[in-house]
TORKOL-4160 file (C-alpha; in steps of 0.2 Angstrom, whole numbers, padded with zeros to 4 digits, m for minus):
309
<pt num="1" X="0447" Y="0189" Z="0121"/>
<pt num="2" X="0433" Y="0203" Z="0123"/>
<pt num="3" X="0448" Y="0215" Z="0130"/>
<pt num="4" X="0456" Y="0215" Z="0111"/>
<pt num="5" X="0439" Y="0222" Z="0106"/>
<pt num="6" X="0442" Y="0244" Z="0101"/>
<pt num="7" X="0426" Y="0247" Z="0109"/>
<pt num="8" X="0432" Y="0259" Z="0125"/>
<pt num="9" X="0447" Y="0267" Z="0117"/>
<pt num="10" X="0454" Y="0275" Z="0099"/>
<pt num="11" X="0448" Y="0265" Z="0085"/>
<pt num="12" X="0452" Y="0269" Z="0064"/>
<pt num="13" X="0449" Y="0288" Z="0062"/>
<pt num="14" X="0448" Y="0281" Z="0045"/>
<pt num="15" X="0438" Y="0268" Z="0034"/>
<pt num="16" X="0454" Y="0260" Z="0028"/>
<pt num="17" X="0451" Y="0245" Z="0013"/>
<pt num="18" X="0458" Y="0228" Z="0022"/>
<pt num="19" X="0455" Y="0237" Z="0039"/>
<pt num="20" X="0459" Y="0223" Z="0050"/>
<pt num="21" X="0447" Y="0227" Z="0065"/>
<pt num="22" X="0436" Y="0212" Z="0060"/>
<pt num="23" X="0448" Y="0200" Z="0063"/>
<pt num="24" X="0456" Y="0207" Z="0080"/>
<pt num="25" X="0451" Y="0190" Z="0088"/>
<pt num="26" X="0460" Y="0182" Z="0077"/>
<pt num="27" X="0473" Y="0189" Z="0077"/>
<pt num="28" X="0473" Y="0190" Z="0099"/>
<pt num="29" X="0472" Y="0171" Z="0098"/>
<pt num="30" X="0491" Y="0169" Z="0089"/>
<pt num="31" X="0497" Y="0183" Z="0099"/>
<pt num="32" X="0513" Y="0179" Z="0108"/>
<pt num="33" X="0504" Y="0181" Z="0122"/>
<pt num="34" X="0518" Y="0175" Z="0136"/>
<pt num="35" X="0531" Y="0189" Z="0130"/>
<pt num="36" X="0519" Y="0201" Z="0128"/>
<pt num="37" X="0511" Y="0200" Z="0146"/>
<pt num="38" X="0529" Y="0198" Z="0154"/>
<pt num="39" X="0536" Y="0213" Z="0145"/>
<pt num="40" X="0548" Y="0203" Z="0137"/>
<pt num="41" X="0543" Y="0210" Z="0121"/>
<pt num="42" X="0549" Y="0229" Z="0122"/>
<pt num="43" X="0543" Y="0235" Z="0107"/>
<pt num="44" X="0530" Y="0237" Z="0093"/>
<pt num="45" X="0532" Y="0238" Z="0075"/>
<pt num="46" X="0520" Y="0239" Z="0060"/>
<pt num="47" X="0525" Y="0243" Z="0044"/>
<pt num="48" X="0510" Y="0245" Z="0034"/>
<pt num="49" X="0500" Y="0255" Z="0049"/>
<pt num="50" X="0485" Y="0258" Z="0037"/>
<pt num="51" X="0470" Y="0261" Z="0047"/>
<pt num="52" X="0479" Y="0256" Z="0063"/>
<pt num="53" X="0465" Y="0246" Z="0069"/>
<pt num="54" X="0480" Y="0232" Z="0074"/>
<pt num="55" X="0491" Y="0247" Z="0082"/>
<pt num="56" X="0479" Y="0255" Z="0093"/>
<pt num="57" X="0474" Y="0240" Z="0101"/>
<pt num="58" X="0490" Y="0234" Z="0107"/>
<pt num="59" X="0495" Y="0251" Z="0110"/>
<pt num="60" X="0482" Y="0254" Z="0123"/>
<pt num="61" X="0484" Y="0234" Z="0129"/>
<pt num="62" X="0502" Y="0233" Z="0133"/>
<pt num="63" X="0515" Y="0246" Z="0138"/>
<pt num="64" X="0528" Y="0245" Z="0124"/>
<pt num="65" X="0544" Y="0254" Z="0127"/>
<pt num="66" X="0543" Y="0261" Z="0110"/>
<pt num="67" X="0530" Y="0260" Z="0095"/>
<pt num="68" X="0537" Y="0264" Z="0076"/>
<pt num="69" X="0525" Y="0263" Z="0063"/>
<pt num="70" X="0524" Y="0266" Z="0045"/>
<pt num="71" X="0517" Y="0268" Z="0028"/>
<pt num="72" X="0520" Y="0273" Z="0010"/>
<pt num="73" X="0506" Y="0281" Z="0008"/>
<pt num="74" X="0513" Y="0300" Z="0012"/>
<pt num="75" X="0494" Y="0307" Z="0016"/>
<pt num="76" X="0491" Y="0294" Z="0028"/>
<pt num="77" X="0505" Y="0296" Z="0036"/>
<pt num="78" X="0502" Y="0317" Z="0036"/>
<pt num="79" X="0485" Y="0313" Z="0044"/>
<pt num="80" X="0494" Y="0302" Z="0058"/>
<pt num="81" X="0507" Y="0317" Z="0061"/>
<pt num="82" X="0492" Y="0328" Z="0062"/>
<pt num="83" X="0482" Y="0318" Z="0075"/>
<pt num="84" X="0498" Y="0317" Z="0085"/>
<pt num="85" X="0505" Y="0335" Z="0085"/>
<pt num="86" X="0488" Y="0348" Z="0083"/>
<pt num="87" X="0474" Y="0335" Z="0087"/>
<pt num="88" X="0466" Y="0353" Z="0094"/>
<pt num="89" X="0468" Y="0361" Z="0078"/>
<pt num="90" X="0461" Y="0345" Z="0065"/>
<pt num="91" X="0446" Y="0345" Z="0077"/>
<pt num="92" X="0441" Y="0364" Z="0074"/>
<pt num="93" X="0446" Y="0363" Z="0055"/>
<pt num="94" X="0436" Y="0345" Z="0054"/>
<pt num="95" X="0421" Y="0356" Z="0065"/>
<pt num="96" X="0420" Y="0368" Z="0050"/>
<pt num="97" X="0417" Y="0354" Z="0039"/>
<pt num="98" X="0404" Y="0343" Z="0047"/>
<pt num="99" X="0393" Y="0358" Z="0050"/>
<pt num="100" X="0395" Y="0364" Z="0033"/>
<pt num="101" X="0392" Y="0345" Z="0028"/>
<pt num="102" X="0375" Y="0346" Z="0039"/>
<pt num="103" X="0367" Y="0363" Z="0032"/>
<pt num="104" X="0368" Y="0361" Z="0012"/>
<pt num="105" X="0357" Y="0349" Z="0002"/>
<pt num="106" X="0365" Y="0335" Z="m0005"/>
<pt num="107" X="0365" Y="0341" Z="m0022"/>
<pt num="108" X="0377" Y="0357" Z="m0014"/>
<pt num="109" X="0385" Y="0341" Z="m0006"/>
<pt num="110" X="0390" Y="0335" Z="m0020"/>
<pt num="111" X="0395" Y="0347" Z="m0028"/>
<pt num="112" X="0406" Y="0353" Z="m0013"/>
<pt num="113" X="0413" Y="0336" Z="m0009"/>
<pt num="114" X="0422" Y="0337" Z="m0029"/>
<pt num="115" X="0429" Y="0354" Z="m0025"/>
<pt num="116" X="0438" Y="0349" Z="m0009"/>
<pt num="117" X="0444" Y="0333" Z="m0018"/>
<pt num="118" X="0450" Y="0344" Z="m0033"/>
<pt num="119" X="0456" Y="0359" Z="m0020"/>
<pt num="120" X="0468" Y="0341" Z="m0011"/>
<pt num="121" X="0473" Y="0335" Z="m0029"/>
<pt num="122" X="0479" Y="0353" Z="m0034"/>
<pt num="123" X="0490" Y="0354" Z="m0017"/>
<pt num="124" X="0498" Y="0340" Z="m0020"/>
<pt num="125" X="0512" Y="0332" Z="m0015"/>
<pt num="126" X="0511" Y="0334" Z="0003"/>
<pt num="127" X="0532" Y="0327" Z="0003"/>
<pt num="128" X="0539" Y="0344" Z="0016"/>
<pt num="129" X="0522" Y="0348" Z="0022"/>
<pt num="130" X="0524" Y="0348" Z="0042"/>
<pt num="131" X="0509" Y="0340" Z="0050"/>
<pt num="132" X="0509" Y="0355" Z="0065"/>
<pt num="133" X="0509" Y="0369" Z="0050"/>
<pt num="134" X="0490" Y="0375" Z="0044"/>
<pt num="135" X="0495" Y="0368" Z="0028"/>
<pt num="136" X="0495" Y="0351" Z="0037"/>
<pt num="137" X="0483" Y="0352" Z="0047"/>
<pt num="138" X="0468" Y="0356" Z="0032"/>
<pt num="139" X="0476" Y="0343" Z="0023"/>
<pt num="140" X="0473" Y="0330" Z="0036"/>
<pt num="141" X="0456" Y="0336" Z="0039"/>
<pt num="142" X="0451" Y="0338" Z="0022"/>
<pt num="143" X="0460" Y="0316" Z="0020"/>
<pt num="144" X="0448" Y="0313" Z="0035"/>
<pt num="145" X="0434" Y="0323" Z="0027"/>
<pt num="146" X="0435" Y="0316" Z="0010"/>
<pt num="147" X="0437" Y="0296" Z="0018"/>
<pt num="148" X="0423" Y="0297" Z="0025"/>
<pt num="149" X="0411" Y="0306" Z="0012"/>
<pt num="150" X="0416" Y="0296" Z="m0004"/>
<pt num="151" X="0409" Y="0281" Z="m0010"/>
<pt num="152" X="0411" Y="0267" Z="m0001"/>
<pt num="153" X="0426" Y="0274" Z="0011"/>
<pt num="154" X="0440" Y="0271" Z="m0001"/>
<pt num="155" X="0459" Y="0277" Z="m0004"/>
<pt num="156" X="0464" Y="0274" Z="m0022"/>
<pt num="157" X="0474" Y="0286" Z="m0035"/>
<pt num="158" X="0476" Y="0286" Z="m0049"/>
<pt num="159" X="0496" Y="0285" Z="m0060"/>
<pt num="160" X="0497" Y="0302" Z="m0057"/>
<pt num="161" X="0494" Y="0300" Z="m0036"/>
<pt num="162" X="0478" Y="0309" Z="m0039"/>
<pt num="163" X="0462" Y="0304" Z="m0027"/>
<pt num="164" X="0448" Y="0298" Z="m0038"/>
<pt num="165" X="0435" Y="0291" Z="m0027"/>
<pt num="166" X="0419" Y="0298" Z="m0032"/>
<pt num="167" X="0405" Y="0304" Z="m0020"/>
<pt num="168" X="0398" Y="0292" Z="m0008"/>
<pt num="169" X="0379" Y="0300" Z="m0003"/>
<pt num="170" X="0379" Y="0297" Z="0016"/>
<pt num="171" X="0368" Y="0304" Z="0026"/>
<pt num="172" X="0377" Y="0304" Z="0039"/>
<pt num="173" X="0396" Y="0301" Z="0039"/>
<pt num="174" X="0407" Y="0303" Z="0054"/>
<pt num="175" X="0416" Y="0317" Z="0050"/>
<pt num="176" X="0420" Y="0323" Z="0067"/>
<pt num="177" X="0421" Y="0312" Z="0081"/>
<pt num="178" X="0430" Y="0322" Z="0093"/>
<pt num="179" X="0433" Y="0307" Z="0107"/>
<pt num="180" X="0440" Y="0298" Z="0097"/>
<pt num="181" X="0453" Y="0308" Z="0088"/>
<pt num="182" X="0456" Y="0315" Z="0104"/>
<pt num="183" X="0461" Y="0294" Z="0112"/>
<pt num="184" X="0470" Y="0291" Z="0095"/>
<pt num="185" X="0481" Y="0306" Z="0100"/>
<pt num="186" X="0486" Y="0298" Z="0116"/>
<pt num="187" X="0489" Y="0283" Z="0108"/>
<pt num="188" X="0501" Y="0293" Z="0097"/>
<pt num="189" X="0509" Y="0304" Z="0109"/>
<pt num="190" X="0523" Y="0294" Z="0108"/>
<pt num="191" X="0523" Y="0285" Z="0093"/>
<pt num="192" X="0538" Y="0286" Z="0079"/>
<pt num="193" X="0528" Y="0288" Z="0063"/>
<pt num="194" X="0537" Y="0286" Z="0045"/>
<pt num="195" X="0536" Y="0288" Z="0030"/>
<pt num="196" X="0542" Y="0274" Z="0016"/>
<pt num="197" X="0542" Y="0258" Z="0010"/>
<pt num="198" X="0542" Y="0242" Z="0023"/>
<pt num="199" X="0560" Y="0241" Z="0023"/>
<pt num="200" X="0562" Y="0258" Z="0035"/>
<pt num="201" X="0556" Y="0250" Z="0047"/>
<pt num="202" X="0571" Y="0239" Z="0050"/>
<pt num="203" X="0582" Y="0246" Z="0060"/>
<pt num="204" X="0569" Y="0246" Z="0075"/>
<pt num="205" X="0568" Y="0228" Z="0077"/>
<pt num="206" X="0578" Y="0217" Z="0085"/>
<pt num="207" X="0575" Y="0204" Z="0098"/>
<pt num="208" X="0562" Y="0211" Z="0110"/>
<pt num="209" X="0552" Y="0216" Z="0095"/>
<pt num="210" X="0535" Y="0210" Z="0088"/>
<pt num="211" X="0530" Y="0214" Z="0072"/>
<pt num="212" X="0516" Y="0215" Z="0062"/>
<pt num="213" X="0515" Y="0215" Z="0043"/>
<pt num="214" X="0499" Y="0219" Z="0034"/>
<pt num="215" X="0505" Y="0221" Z="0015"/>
<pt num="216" X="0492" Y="0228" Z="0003"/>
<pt num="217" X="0483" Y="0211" Z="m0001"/>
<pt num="218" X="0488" Y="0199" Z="m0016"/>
<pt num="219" X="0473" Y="0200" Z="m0028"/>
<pt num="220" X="0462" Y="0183" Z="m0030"/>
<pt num="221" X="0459" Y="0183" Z="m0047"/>
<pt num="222" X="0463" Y="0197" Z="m0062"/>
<pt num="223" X="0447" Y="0208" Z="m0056"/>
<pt num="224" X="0449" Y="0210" Z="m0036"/>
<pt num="225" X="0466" Y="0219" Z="m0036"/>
<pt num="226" X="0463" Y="0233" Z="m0025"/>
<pt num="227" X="0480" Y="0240" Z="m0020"/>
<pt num="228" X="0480" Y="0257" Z="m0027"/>
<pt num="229" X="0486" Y="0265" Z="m0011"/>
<pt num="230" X="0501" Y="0273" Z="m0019"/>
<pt num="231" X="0504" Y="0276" Z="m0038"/>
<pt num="232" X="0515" Y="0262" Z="m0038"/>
<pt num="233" X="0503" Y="0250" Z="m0029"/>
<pt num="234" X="0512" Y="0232" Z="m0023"/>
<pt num="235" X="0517" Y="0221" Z="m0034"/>
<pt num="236" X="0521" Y="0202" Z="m0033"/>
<pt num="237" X="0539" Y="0207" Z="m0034"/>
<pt num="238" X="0536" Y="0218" Z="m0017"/>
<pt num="239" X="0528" Y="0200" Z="m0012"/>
<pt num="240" X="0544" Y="0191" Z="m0014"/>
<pt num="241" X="0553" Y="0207" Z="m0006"/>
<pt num="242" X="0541" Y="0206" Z="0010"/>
<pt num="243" X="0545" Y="0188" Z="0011"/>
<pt num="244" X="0562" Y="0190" Z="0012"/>
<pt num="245" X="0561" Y="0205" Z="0025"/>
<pt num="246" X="0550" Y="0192" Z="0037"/>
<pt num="247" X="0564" Y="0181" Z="0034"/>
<pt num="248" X="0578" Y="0194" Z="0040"/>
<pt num="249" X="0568" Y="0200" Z="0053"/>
<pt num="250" X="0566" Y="0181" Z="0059"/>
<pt num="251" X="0586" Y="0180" Z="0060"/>
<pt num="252" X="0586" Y="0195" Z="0071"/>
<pt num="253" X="0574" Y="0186" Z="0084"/>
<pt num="254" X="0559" Y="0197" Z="0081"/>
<pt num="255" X="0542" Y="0188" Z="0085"/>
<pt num="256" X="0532" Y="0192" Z="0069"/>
<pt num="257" X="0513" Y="0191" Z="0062"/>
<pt num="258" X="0508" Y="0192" Z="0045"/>
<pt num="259" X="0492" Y="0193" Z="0035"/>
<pt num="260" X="0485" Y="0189" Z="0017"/>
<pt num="261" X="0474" Y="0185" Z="0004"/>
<pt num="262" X="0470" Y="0164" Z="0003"/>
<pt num="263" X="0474" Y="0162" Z="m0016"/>
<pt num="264" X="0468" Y="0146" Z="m0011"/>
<pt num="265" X="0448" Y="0155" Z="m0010"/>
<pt num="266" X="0448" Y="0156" Z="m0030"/>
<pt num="267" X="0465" Y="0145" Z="m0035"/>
<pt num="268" X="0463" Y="0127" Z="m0023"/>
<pt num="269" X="0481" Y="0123" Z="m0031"/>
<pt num="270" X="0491" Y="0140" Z="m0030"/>
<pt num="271" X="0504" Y="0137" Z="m0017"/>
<pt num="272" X="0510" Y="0155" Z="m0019"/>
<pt num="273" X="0513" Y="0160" Z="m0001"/>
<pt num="274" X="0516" Y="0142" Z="0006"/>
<pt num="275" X="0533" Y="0143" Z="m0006"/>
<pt num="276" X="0537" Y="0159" Z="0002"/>
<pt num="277" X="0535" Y="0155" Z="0020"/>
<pt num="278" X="0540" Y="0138" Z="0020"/>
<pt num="279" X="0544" Y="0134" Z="0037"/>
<pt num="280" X="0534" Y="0145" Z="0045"/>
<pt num="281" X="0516" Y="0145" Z="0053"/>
<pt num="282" X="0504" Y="0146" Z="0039"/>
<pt num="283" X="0483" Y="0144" Z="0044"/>
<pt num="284" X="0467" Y="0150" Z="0037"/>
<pt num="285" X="0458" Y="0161" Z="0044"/>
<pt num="286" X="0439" Y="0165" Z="0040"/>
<pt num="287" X="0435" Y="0184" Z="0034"/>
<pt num="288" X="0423" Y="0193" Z="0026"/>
<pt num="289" X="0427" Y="0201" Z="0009"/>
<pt num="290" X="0420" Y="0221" Z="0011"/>
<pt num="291" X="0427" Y="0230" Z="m0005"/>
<pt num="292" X="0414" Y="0226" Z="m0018"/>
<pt num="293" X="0403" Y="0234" Z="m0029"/>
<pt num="294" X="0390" Y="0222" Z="m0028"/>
<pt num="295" X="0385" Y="0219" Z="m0009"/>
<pt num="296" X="0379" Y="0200" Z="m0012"/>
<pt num="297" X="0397" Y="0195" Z="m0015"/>
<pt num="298" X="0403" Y="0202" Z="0000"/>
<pt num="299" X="0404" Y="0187" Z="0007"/>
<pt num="300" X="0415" Y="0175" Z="0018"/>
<pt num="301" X="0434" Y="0169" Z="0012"/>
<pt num="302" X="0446" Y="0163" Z="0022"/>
<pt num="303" X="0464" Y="0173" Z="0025"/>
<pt num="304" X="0481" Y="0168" Z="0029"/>
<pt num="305" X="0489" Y="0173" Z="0047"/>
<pt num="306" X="0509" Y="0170" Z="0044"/>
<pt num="307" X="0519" Y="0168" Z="0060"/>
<pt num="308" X="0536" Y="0164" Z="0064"/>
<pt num="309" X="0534" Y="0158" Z="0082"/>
């Protein structure tokens, strides 16, 4: 198990809600491990990337013929495209920020922090912006910049698609961290890397395919929903839809994982997810709930890891 750990090699270049690098041992337990070891599995593909903690360490574990990951979320996927094409660039343009990070008070942090977040809002969209052109790569660097200075390291917008995480006050954020963006952009080289929702993702798989599907989480109760990724955020209507593209991709002889909130954590009777993947492997997992405002109720749940083999 210790070889699933990230230490050693790229890890998230971004603080990413429902990252998923706590739970990597989890997840390395329910691996299909025989196809994977064999080379029976060829490829790899993940349609809500996110943070990428799940990518990068199969990536760097087995040799996949080909890679194809996604997400709706179009500066994330920029930020991806930027790493893989001008990593050199991003690094210089993400050098001018740390350092000017590290010489002003943090009164002048502040204050500078809302004008590169109202200076990203203003360029918006960033639909056509190439992620080798200068336009791309400051937007990238200032998505990485802005991830790791606001509070709490969150992505949310707002209807609009505007980013309205406040400051966060670190003292020290890890702006640059050179190595790794350089391993992540290794990791990359090769990578497809699109744009859209789950569905775009299906024409990769087939047979010698394993996915994995992390979906912006079903809330637990009326208060915890935190899937304000995209303007539209994911709906239990996308739930039912995701349920149905697992099922297709089951028919096609994909090997397929996927996680999600245990309604059973708040609602011992809801048999949400059960209905949907009836049929399929369901178990419980334990977790740690991170995205609270109040750190006492950060505390351990259980999660469900879906899988069809």
């Amino acid at each position: 198990m210790a070889r699933w750990k990230l230490s050693g090699g790229a890890r998230p270049f971004l603080k990413w809600a429902g990252g998923k690098s706590q739970l990597l041992g989890e997840f390395y337990r329910r691996l299909p491990g025989r196809e994977l070891e064999t080379g029976a599995l060829t490829h790899y593909v993940e349609p809500f990337v996110g943070g990428g903690a799940v990518y990068f360490s199969l990536a760097r574990l087995y040799p996949f013929e080909e890679c194809t990951i996604s997400d709706v979320n179009e500066e994330l996927v920029l930020t991806y495209r930027a790493i893989q094409n001008s990593v050199p660039a991003l690094i210089e343009r993400l050098r001018i920020l740390d350092s000017t990070y590290r010489t002003i008070d943090e009164s002048q942090r502040e204050a500078w922090y809302y004008a590169i977040r109202n200076t990203f809002n203003r360029s918006r969209p960033s639909s056509g912006c190439r992620a080798g052109s200068s336009r791309g790569v400051e937007r990238a660097a200032q998505m990485i910049f802005l991830n790791h200075t606001c509070y709490n390291g969150l992505y949310r917008v707002n209807k609009s698609g505007e980013f309205n995480v406040p400051f966060g006050r670190y003292k020290n954020p890890d702006i640059l961290n050179v190595k790794n963006l350089e391993a992540a952009a290794s990791l990359l080289a090769s990578a497809r890397i699109l744009r859209g929702d789950f569905t775009r993702c299906r024409s990769a798989v087939d047979d010698r395919t394993f996915v994995y599907l992390d979906p912006p989480y079903r809330p637990l109760n009326a208060t915890s929903s935190f899937t304000t990724y995209a303007p539209n955020g994911f709906s239990t209507g996308d739930q039912v839809r995701l349920a149905k593209f697992f099922r297709d991709l089951d028919r096609k002889g994909a090997k397929i994982m996927l996680s999600n909130s245990d309604l059973a954590n708040t609602c011992p009777g809801d048999t949400f997810f059960e209905d949907l993947y009836e049929g399929f492997r369901i178990e419980r997992v334990p977790a740690k709930r991170m995205i609270n405002c109040n750190g006492a109720r950060r505390g351990a749940i259980s999660e469900l890891i879906i899988t069809n083999y």
